[in-house]
C-alpha positions as CSV (number, residue, x, y, z in Angstrom):
1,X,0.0,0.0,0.0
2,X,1.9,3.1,-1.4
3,X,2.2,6.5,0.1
4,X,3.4,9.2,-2.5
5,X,4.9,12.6,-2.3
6,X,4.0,15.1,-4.9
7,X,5.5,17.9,-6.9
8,X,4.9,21.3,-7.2
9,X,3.1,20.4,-10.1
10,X,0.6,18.1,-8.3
11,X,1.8,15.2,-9.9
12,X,3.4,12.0,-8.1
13,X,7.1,12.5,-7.2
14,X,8.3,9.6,-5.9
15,X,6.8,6.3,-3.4
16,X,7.4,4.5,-0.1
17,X,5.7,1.9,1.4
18,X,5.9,3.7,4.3
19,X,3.9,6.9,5.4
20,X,6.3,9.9,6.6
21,X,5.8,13.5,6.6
22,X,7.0,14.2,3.5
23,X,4.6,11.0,2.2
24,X,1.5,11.0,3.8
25,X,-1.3,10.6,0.9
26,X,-1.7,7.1,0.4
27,X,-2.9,5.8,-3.0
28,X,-4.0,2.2,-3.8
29,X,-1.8,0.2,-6.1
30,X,-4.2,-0.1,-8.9
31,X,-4.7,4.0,-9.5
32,X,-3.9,4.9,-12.6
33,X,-2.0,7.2,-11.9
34,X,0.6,5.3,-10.0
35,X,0.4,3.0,-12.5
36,X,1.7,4.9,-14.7
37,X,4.8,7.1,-12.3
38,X,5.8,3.2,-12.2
39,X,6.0,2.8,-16.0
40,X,7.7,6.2,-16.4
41,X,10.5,4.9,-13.8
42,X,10.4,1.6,-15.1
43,X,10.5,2.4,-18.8
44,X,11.1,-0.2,-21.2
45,X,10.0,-3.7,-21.4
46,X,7.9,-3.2,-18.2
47,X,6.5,0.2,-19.9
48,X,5.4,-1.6,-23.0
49,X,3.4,-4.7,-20.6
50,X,2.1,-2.1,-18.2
51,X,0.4,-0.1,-21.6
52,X,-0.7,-3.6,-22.9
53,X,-2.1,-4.1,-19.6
54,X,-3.9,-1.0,-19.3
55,X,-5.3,-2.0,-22.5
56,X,-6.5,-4.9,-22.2
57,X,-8.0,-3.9,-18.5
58,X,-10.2,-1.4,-20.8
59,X,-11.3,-4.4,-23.3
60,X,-12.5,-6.2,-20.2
61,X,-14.6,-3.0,-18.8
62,X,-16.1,-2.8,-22.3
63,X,-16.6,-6.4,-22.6
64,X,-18.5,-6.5,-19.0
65,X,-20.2,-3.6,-20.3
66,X,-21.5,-5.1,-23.4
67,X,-22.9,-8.3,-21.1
68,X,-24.5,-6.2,-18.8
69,X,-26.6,-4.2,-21.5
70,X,-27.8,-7.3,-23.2
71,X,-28.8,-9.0,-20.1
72,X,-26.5,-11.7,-20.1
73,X,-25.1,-10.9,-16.6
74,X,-26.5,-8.3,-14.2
75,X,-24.3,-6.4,-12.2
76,X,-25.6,-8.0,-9.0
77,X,-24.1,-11.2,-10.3
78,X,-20.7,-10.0,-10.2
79,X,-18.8,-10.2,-6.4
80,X,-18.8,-7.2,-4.4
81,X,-15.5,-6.5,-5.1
82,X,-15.5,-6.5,-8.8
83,X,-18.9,-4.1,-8.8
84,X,-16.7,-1.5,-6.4
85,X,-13.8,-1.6,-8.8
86,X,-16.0,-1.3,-11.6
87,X,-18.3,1.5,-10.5
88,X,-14.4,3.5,-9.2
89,X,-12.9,2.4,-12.4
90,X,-16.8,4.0,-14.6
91,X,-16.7,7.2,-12.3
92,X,-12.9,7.5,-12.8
93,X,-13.4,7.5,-17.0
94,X,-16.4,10.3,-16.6
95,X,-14.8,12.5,-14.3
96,X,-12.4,14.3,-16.6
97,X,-11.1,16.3,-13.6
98,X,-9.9,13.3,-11.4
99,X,-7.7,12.1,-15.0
100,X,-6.5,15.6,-15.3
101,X,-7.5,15.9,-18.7
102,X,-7.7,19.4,-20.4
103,X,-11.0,20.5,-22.3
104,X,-13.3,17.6,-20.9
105,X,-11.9,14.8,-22.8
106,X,-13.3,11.4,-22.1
107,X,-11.2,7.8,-22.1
């Protein structure tokens, strides 16, 4: 569970695993956002899995989608987990402020 420090630019700076007063906010490991301070660090090989990843995470939210809208699964069906990750993961991808996207852009 990761604790980060940010920049003057509000942007993620570095990580610990450890909370200090310099890292205090703590983030869970699936943000997108740390996901992707850890592919800038990591760069290469790990950068080009992590963006294949992050791709194929969004094939799977479409493809839930798709099952839920024709009735072939309801929502209810899926464990409480998945629904919460889902619904953060839906509110994340309208909320063009919480991505820091300029002009409204949706993912």
């Amino acid at each position: 569970m990761p604790y980060v420090q940010r920049g003057p630019d509000g942007r993620i700076a570095a990580v610990s695993l450890m909370a200090s007063e310099a890292m205090q906010e703590f983030l869970a490991s699936d943000q997108p956002e740390l996901l992707r301070f850890s592919r800038d660090i990591m760069g290469g090989h790990t950068s080009v899995l992590l963006d294949s990843d992050m791709k194929l995470i969004r094939v799977l939210e479409d493809l839930v989608e798709l099952l839920l809208n024709q009735g072939v699964i309801r929502f209810t069906d899926l464990p409480e987990p998945a629904q919460q990750k889902l619904l953060e993961r839906r509110g994340l991808r309208t909320d063009p402020e919480s991505l820091g996207l300029l002009g409204g852009e949706t993912l």
